[in-house]
Backbone bond lengths (Angstrom), bond angles and torsions (degrees), N, CA, C in turn:
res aa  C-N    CA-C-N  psi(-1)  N-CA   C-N-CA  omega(-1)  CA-C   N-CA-C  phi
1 X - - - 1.429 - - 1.524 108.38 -
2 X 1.298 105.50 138.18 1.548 103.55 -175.85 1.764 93.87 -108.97
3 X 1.502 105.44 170.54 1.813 125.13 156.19 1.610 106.40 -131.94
4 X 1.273 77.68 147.12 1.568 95.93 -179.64 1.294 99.73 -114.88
5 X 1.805 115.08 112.06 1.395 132.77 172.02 1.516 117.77 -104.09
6 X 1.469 112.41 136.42 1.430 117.58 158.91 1.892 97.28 -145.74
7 X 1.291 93.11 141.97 1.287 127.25 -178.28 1.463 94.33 44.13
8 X 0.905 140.39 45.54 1.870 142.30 139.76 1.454 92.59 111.12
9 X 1.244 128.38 15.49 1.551 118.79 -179.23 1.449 101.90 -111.53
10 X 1.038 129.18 147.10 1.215 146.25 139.97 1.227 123.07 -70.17
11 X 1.589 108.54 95.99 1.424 125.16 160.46 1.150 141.42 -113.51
12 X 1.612 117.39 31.46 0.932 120.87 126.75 2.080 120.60 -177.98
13 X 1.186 115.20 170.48 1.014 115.16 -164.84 1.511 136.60 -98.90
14 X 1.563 147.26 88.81 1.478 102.11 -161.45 1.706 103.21 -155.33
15 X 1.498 100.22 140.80 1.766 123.14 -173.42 1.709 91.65 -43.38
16 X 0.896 128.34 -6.69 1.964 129.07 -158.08 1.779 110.20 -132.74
17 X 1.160 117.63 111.97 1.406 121.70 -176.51 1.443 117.92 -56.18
18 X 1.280 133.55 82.61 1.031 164.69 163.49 1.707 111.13 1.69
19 X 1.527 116.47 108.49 1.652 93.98 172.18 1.703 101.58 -90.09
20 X 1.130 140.40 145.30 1.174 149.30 161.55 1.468 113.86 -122.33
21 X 1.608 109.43 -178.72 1.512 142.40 160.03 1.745 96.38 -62.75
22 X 1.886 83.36 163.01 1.464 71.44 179.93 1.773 110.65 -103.13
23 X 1.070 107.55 24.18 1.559 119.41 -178.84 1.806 94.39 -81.27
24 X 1.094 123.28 -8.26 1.409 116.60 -176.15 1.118 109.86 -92.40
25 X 1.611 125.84 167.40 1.245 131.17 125.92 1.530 143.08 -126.29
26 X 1.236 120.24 131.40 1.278 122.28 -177.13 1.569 113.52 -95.11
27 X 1.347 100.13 146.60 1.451 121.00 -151.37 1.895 101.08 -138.67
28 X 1.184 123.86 103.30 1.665 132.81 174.74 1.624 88.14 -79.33
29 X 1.675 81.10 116.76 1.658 102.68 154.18 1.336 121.79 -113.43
30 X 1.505 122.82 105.53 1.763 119.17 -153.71 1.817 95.26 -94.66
31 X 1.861 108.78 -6.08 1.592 93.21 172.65 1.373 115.57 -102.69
32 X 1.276 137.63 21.13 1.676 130.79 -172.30 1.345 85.22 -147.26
33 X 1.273 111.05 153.36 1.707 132.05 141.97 1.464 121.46 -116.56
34 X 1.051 100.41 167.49 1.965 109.71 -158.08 1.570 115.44 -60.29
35 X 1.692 108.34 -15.56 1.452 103.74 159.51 1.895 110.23 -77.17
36 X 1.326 120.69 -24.16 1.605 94.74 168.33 1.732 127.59 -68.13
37 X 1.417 100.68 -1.02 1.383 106.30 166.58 1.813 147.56 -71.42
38 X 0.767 156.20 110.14 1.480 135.93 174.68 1.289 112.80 -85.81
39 X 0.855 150.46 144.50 1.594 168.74 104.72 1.324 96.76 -16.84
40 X 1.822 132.67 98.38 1.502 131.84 151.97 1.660 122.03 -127.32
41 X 1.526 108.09 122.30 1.207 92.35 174.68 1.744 112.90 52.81
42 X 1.044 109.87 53.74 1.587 105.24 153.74 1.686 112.40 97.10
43 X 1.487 98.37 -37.87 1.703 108.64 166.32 1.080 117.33 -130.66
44 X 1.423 103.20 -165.78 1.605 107.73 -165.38 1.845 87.28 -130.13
45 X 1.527 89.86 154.72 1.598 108.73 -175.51 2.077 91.79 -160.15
46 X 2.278 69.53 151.09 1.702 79.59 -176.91 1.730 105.75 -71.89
47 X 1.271 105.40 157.15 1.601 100.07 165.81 1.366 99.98 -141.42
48 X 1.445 93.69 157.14 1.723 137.59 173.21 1.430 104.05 -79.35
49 X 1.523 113.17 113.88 1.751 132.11 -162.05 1.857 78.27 -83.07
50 X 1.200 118.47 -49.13 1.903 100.57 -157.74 1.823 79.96 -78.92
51 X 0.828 135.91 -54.74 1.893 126.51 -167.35 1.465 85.30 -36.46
52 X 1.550 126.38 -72.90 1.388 104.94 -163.40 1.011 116.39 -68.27
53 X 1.206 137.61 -35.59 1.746 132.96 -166.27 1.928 83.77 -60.66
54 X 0.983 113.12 -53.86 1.826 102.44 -164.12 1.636 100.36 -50.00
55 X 1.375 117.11 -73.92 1.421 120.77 169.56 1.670 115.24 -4.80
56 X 1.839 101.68 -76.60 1.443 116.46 169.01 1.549 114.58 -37.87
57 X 0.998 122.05 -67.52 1.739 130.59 171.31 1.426 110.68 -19.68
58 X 1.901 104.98 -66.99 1.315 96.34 -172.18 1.406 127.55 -95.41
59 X 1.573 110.52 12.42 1.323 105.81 163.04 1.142 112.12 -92.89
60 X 1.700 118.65 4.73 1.499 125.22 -179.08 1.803 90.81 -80.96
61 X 1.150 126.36 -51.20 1.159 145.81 -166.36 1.155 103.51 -41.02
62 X 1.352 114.19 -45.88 1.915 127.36 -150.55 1.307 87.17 -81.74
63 X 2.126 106.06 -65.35 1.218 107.63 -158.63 1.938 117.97 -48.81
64 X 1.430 93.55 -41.93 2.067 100.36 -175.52 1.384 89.88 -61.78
65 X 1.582 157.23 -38.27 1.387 141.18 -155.83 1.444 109.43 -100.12
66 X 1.582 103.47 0.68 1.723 101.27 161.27 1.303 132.90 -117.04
67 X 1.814 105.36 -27.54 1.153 103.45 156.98 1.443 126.53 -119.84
68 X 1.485 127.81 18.24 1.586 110.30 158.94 1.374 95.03 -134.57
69 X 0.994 155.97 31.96 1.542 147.81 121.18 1.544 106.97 -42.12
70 X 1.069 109.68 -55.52 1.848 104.50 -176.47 1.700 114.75 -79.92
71 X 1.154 105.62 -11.54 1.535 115.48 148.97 1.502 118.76 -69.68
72 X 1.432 116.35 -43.52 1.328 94.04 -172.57 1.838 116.16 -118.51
73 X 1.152 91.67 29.67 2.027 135.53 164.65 1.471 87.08 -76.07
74 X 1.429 124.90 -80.55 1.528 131.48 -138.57 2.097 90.09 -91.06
75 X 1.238 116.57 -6.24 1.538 88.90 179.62 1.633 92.89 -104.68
76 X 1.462 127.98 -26.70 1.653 119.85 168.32 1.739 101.10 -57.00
77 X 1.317 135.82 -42.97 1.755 126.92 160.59 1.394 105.64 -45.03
78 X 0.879 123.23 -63.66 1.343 106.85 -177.62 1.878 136.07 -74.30
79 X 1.282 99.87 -6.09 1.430 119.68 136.46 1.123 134.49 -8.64
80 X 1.530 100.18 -82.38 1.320 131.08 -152.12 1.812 92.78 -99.62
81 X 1.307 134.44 -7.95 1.241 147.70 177.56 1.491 92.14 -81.26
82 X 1.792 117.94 147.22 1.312 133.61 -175.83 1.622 84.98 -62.48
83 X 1.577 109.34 149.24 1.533 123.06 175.02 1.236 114.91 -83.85
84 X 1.616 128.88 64.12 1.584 131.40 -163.03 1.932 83.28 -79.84
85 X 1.306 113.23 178.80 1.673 115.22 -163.75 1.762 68.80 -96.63
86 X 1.447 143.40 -35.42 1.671 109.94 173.72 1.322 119.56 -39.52
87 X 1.806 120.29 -53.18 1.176 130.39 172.26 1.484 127.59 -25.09
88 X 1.330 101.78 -76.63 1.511 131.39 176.51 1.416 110.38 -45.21
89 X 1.475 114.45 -44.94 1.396 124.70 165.60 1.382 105.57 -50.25
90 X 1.093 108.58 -99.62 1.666 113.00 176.73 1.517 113.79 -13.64
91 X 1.332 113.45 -39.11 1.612 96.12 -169.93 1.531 103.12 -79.78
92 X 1.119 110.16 -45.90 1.681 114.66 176.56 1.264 124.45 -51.53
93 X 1.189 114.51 -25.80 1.904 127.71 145.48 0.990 120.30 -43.82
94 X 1.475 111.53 -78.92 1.653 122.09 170.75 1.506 130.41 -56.85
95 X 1.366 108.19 -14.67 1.309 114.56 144.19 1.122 132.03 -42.67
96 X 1.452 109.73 -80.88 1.615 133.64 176.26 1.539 101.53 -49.34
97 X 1.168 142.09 -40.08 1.415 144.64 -166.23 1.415 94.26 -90.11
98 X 1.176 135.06 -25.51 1.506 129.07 -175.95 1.878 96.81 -83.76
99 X 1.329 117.22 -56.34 1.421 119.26 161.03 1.021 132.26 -11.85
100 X 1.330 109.33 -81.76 1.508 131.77 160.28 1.687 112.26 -55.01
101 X 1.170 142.31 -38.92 1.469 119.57 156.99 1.296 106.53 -59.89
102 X 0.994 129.31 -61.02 2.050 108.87 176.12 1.216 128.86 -43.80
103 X 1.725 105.23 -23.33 1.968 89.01 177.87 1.918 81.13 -78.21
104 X 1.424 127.56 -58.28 0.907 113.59 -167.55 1.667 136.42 -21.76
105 X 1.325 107.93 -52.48 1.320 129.03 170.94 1.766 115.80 -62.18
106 X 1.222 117.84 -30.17 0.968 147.24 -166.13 1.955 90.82 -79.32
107 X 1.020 112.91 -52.66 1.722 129.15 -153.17 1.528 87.61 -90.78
108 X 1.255 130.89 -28.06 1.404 145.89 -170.97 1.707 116.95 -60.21
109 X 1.862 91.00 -58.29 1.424 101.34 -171.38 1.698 87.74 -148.88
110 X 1.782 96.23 96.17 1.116 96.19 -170.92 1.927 102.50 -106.87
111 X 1.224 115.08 159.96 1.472 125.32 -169.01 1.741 101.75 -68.94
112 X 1.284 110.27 157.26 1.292 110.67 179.91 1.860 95.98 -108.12
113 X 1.294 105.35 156.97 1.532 120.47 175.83 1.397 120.88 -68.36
């Protein structure tokens, strides 16, 4: 795996020995490959798979306690409401819409391998 350095940053990464300018420099890294990399802001840096999975977690955390908590607030109200087939309807809506914000959230801040 090579890096592609200018002025001490790593900008960019690649399985293939790089032809460049000669303002660059390339640098063989024989312990990482280009999946230990992230792409941030302009360069690339190694990252920590559990740092992000934790990260991911708790913006999973935030996101489910802002937007499907009050989804599944208003279908326990309707619960406790006589089960007319309007009812039952409604909840089976707000189901599926509560669902689908979790894959959403899910697709949002997804775990790394």
């Amino acid at each position: 795996m090579f890096k592609v350095m200018k002025d001490n940053k790593i900008i960019g990464v690649s399985e293939e020995t790089p032809v460049l300018l000669d303002d660059y420099d390339v640098v063989e890294d024989t312990d990482h490959n280009v999946a230990d990399y992230k792409h941030y802001d302009g360069e690339f840096t190694l990252h920590d798979i559990e740092k992000d999975n934790e990260e991911a977690k708790q913006n999973r955390a935030n996101a489910y306690a802002i937007e499907v908590d009050p989804i599944t607030a208003h279908i326990q109200r309707l619960k406790d409401q006589e089960q007319t087939e309007e009812v039952i309807a409604e909840i089976a809506e707000l189901s599926a819409e509560r669902d689908a914000k979790v894959e959403e959230i899910k697709a949002r801040y997804p775990y790394s391998e």
